[in-house]
N, C-alpha and C positions, 0 to 999 in steps of 0.2 A: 206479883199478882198477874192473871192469864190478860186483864185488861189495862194494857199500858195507856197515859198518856198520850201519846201519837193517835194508838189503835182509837182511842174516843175523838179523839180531834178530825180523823180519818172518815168517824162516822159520822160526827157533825156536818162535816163539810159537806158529805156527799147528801146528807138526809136532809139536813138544817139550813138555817139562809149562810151560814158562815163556821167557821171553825170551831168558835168559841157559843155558837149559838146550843146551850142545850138546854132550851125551854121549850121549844117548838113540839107540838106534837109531835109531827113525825120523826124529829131527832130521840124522843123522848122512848118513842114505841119500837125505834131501829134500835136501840141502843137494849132495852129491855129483849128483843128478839135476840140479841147477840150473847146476851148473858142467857137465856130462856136454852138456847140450843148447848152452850157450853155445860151448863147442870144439866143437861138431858146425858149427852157424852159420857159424865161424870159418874151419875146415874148407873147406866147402864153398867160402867164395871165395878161399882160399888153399891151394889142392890140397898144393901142393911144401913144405910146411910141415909136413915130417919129427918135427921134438921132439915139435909141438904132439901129432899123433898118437900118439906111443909115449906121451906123460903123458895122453890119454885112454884110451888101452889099459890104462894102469894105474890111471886110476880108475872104468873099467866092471871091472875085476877087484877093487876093492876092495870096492864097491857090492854084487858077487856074494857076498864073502865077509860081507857085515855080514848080507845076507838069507838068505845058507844060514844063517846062527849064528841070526838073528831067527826060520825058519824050524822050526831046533830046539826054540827055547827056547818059542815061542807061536805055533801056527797064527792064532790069531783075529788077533794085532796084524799078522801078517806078510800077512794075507790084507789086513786093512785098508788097510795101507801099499800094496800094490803097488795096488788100484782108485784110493787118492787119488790115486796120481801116475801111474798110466795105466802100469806100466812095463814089465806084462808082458800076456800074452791074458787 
């Protein structure tokens, strides 16, 4: 799989309070962002690759709903999140 074990622990650590941390919002929506761009990749050299896209339509849908909720609950961490990972203007 393109997403090992380390590679998530990797994202934890840097997103999340800790390694093992992946409930946290922003671990939650860094790690979504990391599979979101890999199916884009993927995408692109496999146009007709129907599933792949409705399972990325549904996790740019999820990703929206973790940042609307994060969005409510704390501007400052939601603002920080979207500049780390570049994901909106």
């Amino acid at each position: 799989m393109y997403l090992t074990k380390e590679k998530k622990q990797e994202i934890f650590k840097k997103y999340g309070k800790s390694e093992t941390d992946s409930g946290s919002a922003e671990a939650q929506v860094a790690l979504f962002t990391e599979r979101i761009n890999h199916l884009t990749e993927h995408l692109k050299k496999n146009r007709k690759d129907f599933s792949t896209e409705k399972a990325l339509v549904g996790m740019v849908g999820k990703r929206k709903n973790i940042l609307d909720y994060l969005k409510k609950k704390d501007i400052a961490r939601y603002r920080a999140i979207i500049a780390e990972l570049g994901i909106r203007k």
